[in-house]
C-alpha positions in Angstrom: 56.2 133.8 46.9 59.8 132.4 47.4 61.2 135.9 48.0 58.2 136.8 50.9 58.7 133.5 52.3 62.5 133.9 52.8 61.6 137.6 54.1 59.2 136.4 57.0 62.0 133.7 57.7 64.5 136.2 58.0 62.4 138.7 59.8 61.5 135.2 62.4 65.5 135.0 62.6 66.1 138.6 63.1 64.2 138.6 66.3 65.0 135.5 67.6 68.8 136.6 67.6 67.3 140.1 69.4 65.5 138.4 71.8 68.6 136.1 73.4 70.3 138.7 72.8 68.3 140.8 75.3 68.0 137.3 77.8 71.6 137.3 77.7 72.1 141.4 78.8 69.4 140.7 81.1 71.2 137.5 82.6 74.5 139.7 82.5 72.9 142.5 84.7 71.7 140.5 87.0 74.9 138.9 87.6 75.9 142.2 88.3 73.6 143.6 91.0 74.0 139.8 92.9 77.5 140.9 92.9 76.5 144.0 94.3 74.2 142.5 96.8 76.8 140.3 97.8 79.5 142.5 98.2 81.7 140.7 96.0 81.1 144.3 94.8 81.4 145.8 98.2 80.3 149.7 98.6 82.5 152.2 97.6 84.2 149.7 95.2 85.7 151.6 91.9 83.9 149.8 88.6 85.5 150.0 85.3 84.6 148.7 82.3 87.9 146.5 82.5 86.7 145.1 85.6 83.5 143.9 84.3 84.7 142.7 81.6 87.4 140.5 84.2 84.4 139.2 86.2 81.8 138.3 83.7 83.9 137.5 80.5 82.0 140.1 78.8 83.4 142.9 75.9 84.0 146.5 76.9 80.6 147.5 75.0 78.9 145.2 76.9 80.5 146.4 80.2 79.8 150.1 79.3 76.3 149.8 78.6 76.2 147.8 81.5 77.3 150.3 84.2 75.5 153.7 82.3 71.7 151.1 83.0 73.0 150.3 86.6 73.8 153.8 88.0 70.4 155.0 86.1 69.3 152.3 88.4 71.1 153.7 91.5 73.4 150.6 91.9 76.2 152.5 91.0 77.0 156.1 91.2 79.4 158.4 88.5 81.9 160.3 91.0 83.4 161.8 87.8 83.6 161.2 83.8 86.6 159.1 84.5 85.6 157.5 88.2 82.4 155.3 88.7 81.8 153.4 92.5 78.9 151.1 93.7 77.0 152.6 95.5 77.1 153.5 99.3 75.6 151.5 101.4 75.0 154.2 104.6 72.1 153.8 107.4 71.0 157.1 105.4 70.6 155.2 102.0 68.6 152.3 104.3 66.5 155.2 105.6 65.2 156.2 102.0 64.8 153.1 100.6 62.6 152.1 103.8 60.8 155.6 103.5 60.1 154.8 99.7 59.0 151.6 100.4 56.5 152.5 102.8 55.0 155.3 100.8 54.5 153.3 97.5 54.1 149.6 98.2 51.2 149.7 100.6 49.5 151.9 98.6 50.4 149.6 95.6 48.8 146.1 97.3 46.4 147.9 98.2 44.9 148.7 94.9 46.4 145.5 93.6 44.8 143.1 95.8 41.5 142.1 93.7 43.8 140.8 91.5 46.4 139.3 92.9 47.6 135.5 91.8 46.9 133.7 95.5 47.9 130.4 94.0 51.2 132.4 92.6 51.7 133.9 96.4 51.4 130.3 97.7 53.9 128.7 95.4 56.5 131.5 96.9 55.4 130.7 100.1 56.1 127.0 100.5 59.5 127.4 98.0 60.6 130.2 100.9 59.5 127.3 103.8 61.2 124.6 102.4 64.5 126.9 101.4 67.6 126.0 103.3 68.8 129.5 105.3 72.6 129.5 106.1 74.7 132.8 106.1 77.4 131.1 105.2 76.3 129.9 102.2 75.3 132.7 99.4 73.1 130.5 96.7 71.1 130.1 99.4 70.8 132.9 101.3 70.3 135.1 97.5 67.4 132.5 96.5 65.6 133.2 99.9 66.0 136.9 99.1 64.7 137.1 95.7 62.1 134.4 96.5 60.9 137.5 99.5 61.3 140.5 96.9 58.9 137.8 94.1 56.4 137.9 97.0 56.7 141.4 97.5 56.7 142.6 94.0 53.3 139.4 93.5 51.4 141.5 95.7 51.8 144.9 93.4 51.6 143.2 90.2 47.2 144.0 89.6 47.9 147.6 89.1 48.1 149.1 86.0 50.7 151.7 86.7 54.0 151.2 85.0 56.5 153.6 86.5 55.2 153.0 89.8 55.6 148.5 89.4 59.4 149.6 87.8 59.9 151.8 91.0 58.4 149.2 93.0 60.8 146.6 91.7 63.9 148.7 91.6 63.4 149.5 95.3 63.0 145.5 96.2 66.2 144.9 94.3 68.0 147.8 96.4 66.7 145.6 99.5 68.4 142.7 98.6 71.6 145.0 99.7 70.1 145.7 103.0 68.7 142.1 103.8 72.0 140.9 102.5 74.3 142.5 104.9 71.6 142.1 107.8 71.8 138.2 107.3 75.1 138.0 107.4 75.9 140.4 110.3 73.1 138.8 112.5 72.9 135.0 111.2 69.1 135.8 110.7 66.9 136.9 108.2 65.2 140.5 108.9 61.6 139.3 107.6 59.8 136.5 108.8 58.1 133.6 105.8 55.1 133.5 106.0 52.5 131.0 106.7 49.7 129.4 104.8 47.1 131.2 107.1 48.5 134.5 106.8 48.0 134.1 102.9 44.6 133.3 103.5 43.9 136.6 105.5 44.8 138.0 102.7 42.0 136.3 100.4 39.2 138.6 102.7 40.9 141.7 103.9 40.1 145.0 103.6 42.2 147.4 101.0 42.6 149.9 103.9 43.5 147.3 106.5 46.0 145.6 104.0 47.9 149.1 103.4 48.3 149.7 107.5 49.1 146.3 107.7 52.1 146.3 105.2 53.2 149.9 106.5 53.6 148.6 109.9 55.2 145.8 108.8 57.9 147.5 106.5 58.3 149.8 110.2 59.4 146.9 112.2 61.8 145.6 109.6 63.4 148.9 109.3 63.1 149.1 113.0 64.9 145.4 113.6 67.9 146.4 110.9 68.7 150.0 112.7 68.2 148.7 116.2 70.3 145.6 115.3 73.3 146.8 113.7 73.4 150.3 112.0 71.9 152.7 114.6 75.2 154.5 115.7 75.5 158.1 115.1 79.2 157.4 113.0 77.7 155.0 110.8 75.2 157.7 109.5 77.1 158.3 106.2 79.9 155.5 106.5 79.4 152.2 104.1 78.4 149.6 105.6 80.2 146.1 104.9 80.1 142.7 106.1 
């Protein structure tokens, strides 16, 4: 009995080790991308194990493992065996992203909406409301932008499709870029918070309405970013900094 209870306590150790373990990679990535998003990782920039390593304290196995998850992810791209950038930042990779959005997340919300957590969508709400919005200060500005991408990503979370929710939440983290660099070339934030009555709308609307409605939505942001700052024929493939 001895021996099976030292087993089980062993086995209860094992995977409490694994699991922060896993919280800590997990915290280490998204260190990472907010680097990215920031641009303290600007576009273009050549990543190396060594430098990750630099800026996060972190071991070379770490770092490796690291960068092979992120460019699966699209955050940074492998130029050669030897050469590995963040990745470009163009009006053409804000195109995409927009166009991906608009195919997949309506569609998403749409199906999701029976189920959706209203009281989990207000809590986002009034914490975006009462957030402090400053350029020139990045805690603040990254909170509003993750707060926006946990509403997003709140209105998806009913379906029952895997890949499409880890699509749906790679593209909202590739967004963060976008919004990033709008914010901070504009002093304004490309997407408006909500208010409490637009939430309730959303109690009673139709599926079909709700898709057209986000659609169009999506449209005007990606409209307001090219119009603002990026709609120049040169910029097309050029990264795009603060």
């Amino acid at each position: 009995m001895g021996d099976i209870q030292n087993l089980t306590s062993n086995s209860k150790s094992d995977m409490g080790g694994m699991t922060a373990e896993f919280d800590a990679h997990e915290d280490l990535q998204r260190q990472v991308k907010e680097a990215i998003i920031c641009q303290r990782l600007a576009p273009g920039h050549k990543v190396t194990e060594l430098v990750l390593t630099e800026m996060f304290d972190t071991t070379r196995t770490v770092a490796r493992s690291l960068m092979e998850q992120l460019t699966v992810q699209g955050f940074l791209v492998s130029i050669s065996p030897r050469i590995t950038r963040v990745s470009p930042l163009t009006v053409l990779s804000i195109k995409e992203n927009f166009a991906l959005r608009k195919m997949l997340i309506p569609d998403l919300a749409s199906e999701s909406i029976t189920f959706v957590n209203f009281s989990e969508l207000e809590r986002l709400n009034n914490e975006m409301s009462k957030a402090n919005f400053s350029p020139e200060n990045e805690a603040d500005l990254l909170d509003l932008l993750h707060l926006n991408s946990e509403y997003n990503l709140a209105l998806v979370s009913g379906v029952q499709y895997p890949l499409a929710l880890k699509w749906a939440h790679l593209l909202e983290d590739v967004a963060k870029r976008i919004y990033w660099l709008y914010a901070k070339r504009t002093g304004d934030l490309p997407f408006n918070v909500r208010g409490h009555e637009e939430i309730e709308k959303l109690r009673h609307v139709d599926p079909a309405r709700l898709k057209n409605m986000l659609r169009e939505s999506l449209y005007q942001t990606e409209q307001r970013i090219l119009t603002s700052i990026f709609f120049q024929e040169p910029l097309y493939a050029k990264n795009l900094g603060v």
